[in-house]
C-alpha positions as CSV (number, residue, x, y, z in Angstrom):
1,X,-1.6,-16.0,28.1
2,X,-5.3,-16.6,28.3
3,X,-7.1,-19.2,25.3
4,X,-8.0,-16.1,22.9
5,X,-4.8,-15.2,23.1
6,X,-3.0,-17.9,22.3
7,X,-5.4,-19.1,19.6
8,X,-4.5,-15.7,18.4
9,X,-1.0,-16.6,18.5
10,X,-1.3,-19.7,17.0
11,X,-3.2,-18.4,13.9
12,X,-0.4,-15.7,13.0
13,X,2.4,-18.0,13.4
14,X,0.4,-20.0,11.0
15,X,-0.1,-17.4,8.8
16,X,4.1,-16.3,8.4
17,X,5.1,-20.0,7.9
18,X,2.4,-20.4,5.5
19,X,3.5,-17.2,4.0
20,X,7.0,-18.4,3.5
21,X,5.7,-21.6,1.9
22,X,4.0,-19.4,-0.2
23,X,7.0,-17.8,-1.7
24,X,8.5,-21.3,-3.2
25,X,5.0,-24.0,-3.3
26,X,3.9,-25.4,-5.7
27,X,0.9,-25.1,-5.7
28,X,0.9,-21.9,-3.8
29,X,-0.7,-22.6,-0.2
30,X,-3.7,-20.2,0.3
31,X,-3.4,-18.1,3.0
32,X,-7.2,-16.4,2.6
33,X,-8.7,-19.5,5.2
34,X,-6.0,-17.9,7.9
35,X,-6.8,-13.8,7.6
36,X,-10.9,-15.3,7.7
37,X,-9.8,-16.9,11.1
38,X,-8.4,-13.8,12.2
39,X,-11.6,-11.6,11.3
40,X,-13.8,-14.3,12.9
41,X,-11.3,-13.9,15.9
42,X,-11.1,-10.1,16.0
43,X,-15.3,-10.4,15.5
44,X,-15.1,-12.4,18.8
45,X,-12.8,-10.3,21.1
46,X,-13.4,-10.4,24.8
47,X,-14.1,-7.1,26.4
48,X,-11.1,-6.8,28.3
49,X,-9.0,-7.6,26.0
50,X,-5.3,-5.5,25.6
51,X,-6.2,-2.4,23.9
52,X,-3.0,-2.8,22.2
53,X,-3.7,-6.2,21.2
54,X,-7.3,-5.2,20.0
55,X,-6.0,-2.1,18.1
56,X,-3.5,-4.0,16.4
57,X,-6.4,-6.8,15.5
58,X,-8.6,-4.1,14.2
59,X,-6.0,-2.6,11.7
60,X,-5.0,-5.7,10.1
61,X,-1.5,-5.1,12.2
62,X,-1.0,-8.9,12.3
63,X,2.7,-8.4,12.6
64,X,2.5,-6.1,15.3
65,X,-0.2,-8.3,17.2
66,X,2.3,-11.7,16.6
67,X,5.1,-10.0,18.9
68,X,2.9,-7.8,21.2
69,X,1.6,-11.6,22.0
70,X,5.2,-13.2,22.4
71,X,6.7,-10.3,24.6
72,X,8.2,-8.6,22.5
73,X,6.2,-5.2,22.2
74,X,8.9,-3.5,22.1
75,X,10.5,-4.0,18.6
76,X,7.2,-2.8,17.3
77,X,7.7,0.1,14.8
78,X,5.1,3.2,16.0
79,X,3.2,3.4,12.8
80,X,1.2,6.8,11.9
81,X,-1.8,6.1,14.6
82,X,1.2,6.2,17.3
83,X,1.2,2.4,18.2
């Protein structure tokens, strides 16, 4: 996994625990400063990049992009694009 990547990573694993936290803090944690990082992120994509990787980046897929990134592409739902 190169440094985009797992900065990547590192930002949606961020963003589903503070989306947990979310469900039960008080006060709610904000998760706004976490999608921003992941537009600034996507803005900032290498060229060769995974197409999958930047397709799911593109449409907001954060879900999708969280386990293409730890292996596990293949419990990804095909959505109505075909990824």
């Amino acid at each position: 996994m190169n440094s985009f990547e797992r900065s990547v990573l590192d930002t949606l694993l961020e963003l589903e625990r503070t989306a947990v936290l979310a469900r039960t803090a008080q006060p709610k944690p904000s998760i706004l400063p976490l999608l921003e990082k992941l537009d600034q992120l996507t803005a900032q994509m290498p060229p060769d990049a995974a197409p999958d990787l930047r397709h799911y980046l593109q449409r907001k897929s954060y879900e999708k992009a969280r386990l293409f990134l730890l292996g596990r592409e293949s419990e990804n739902q095909h959505g109505q694009c075909g990824h």
